[in-house]
N, C-alpha and C positions, 0 to 999 in steps of 0.2 A: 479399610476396616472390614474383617469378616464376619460373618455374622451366620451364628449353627443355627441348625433347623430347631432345633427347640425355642431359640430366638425370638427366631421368625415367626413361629405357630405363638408365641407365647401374646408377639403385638398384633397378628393375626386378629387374633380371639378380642383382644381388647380393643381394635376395632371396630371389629364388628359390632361387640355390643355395647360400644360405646354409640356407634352409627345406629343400631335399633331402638338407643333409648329416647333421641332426638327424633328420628324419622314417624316410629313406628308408636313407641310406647305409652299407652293410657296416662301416664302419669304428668305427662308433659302436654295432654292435649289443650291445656288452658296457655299454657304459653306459646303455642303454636296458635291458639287463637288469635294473639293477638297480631299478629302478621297473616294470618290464611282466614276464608270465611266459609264456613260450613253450612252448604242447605241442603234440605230432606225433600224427598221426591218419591211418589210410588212406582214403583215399577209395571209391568205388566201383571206379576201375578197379585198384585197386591200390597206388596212388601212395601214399608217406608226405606230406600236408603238413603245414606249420607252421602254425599261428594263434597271433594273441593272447591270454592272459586277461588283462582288467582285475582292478586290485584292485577289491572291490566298496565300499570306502569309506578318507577318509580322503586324504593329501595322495596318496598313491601314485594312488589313482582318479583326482583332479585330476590328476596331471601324465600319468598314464599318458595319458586324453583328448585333454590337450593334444598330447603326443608322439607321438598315434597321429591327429593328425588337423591335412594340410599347411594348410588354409584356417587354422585357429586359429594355428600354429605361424606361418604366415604373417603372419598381423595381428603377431603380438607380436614378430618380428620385424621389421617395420617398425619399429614403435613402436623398438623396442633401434638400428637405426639410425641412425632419424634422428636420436632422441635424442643419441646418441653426438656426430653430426657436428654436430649445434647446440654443441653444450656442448664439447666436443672435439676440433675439428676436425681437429687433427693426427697424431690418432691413428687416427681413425674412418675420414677420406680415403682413404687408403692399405687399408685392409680392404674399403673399398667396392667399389674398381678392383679387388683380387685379386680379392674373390667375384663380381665384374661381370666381371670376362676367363674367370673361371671357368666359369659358368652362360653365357655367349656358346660358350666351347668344348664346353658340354655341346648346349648345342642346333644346334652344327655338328656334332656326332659324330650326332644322331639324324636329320637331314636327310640325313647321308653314309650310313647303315646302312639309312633307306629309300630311296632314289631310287638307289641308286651301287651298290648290292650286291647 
């Protein structure tokens, strides 16, 4: 099965920001709560941050790793794509192109916020 470069960039893209919306994005920080546990600490200069605790065993460990790290979240979201669009394709199609117009408008907004601003 060959597969053109337009393809390619098009699930590219919709991984990506399908993987930054799990990993990364505000929207899901409650659901990532409930598997990861967040505590606040001052730093040197004064600053409150946040960090991670993992659980230290058990599925929570596992998923927390997973959730806390875009390379892995990456892979397995491949794997959840393609799969989908093999086995699914009517369903999958359409989820592809949102998170592939998606992850295209994200990296024109970070091209526009360094070069234009």
């Amino acid at each position: 099965m060959a597969v053109t470069v337009l393809e390619f960039t098009i699930f590219a893209l919709a991984v990506f920001r399908f993987t930054h919306l799990i990993v990364y994005d505000s929207i899901l920080e409650t659901a990532r709560g409930l598997i990861l546990r967040y505590e606040t600490q001052m730093n040197d200069t004064g600053v409150e941050e946040k960090y991670i605790v993992l659980a230290e065993k058990g599925w929570k460990k596992w998923a927390g790793e997973l959730i806390t790290c875009h390379w892995c979240t990456g892979l397995w979201i491949s794997f959840f794509l393609w799969g989908g669009y093999k086995f699914f394709p009517p369903v999958f199609h359409p989820v592809i192109w949102i998170f592939a117009a998606a992850g295209a408008a994200s990296v024109i907004h970070t091209i526009v916020l360094k070069y234009f601003e």
